[in-house]
C-alpha positions, 0 to 999 in steps of 0.5 A: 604272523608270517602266514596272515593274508596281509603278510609278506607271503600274500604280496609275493604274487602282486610282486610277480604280477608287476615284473610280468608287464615289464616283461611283456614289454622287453618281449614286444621289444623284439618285434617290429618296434625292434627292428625300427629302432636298430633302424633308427641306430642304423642311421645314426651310424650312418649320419655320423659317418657317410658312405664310402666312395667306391672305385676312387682309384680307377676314378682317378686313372680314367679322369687323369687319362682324360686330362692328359687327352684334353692336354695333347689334343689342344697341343696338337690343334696349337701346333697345326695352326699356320699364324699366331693369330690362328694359335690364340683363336685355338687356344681361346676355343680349347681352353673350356675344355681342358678347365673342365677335365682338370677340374674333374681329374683334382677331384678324382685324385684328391677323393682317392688320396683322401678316401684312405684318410677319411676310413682311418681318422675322423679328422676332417682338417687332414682329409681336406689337406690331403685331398688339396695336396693331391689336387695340387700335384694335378696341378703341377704335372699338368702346368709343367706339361703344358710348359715343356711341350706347348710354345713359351708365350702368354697363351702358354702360361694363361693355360698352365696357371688357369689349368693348375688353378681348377686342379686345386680347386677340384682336390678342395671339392674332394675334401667334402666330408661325404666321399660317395657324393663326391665320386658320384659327381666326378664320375658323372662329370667326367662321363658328361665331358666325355658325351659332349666330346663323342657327340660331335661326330652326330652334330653334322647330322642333326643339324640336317635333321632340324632343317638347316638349309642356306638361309642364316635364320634356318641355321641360328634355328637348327643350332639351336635345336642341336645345342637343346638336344645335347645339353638334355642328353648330356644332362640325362646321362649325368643324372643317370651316372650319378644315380648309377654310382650312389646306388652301387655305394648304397649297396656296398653299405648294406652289404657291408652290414651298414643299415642304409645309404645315401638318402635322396639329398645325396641323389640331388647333389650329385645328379646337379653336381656336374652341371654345378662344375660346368658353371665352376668351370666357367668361373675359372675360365673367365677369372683365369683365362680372361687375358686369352679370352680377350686377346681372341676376341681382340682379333677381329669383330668374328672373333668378338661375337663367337667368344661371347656366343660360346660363353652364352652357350656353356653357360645354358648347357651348364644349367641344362645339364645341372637340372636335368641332371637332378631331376634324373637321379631323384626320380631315378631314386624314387622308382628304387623306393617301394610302397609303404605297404610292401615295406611293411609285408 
């Protein structure tokens, strides 16, 4: 019975004929569809765990360096001031300045306190309570300075508290789950706020170059002219800054054996967020530091209109510098990208 074409024997090769396809399949499985799907894995991975921020360290060391410029150069312009009138016009004008470095160098911080956390535990409540802390430490040792070295007044303590105020907030920015992210856009603020301070020694120059003469339209127009440029420049070496950190983190994930790295929302955001923090920055000073600003502009007619005109202004620079900013660093990250035919190749 057992030798009968319809008997057991004879389904022996339709059996082997069935497993073969499945096979055939495990096999083509190998191919490019393998490759795509240890790619899809590979951003699975990578969704559920960001890259890293690299250099947060030295990060945070240029951008306390930094704070602690903008803190003793706003003494020494305190000091060299002859009347109190002329030490609360100063303090007013300085204030901007040590807001925005304070603001940046808690985020440097709180990501380089945080950053260690986040490679050992996925617990984002304690990364985010480190990287406050570490902002708040900021904080502290820059209002202690400004007490101990700057005259005891109510300017004094508006720039002490206002000062310590934008330290934590930066540390809170810090807590943000996507560390690369965060480094690209401290390191692309703190490049900014550096540009704006160097590129004044260019601005007698430009103001010539764009026709400034005696007439007050000709120099409205020319300060006009040099504002445009600086907030485009500035806004060009943000984005570039951002889109230079993401890509060096991206490729520290791949080297790293990680399948991607940031994609280009991640170039957005940091290419916009130094523009974003200039305009936070200006919240701060106008929610902390209102009692100096208005005690300036107190001071005379003059003094009004030029708080109020350099307000307008970093807020126009701010918007410069967020769009410009990521404009550069998306279309910088796109030129990175190849066609799909050389992908396939």
């Amino acid at each position: 019975m057992s030798n009968e074409p319809g008997g057991p024997t004879a389904a022996q090769p339709d059996q082997s004929d069935a497993v073969d396809p499945g096979a055939d399949d495990r096999s083509e499985a190998t191919g490019p569809d393998a490759d795509d799907q240890s790619g899809a894995a590979g951003d699975h991975l990578d969704a559920g765990r960001p890259a890293p921020a690299p250099a947060t360290t030295a990060l945070a060391l240029l951008a306390t360096g930094w704070l602690a410029a903008m803190l003793w150069s706003t003494r020494e312009a305190i000091s060299s001031a002859t009347a109190g009138v002329t030490a609360v016009s100063l303090s007013a004008f300085a204030l901007p300045g040590v807001i925005s470095a304070a603001l940046v160098a808690g985020a440097a911080v709180g990501l380089a306190a945080g950053e260690p956390v986040a490679r050992r535990t996925e617990r984002v409540t304690l990364r985010f309570a480190v990287a406050i802390g570490a902002g708040l430490l900021v904080g502290l040792l820059a209002a202690l300075a400004i007490d101990l070295s700057y005259a005891g007044d109510v300017t004094t303590r508006t720039i002490a508290g206002t000062t310590a105020a934008a330290a934590v907030i930066g540390g809170a920015l810090a807590g943000a789950r996507n560390g690369a992210v965060v480094g690209a856009v401290a390191a692309a603020a703190l490049g900014t706020l550096i540009f704006v301070v160097a590129f004044s020694v260019a601005r007698d120059p430009l103001f010539n170059l764009f026709g400034a003469g005696d007439s007050q339209q000709s120099l409205v127009n020319a300060a006009s002219w040099v504002s445009r440029t600086e907030s485009l420049l500035a806004g060009l070496i943000a984005g570039g800054l951002a889109f230079g950190y993401l890509t060096w983190a991206r490729r520290r994930v791949v080297r790293d054996g990680g399948a991607a790295g940031p994609r280009w929302p991640a170039y957005l955001v940091a290419g916009a967020g130094p523009g974003l923090l200039l305009l936070l920055s200006e919240v701060i000073i106008r929610i902390g530091g209102r009692s100096l600003i208005d005690l300036a502009a107190a001071l005379s007619e003059a003094d009004a209109v030029a708080q109020t005109s350099l307000g307008t202004s970093r807020v126009d620079n701010a918007i410069w510098v967020l769009f410009v900013g990521a404009l550069t660093a998306v279309v910088s990250f796109g030129r990175t990208l190849g066609a799909p035919a050389d992908d396939e190749a």
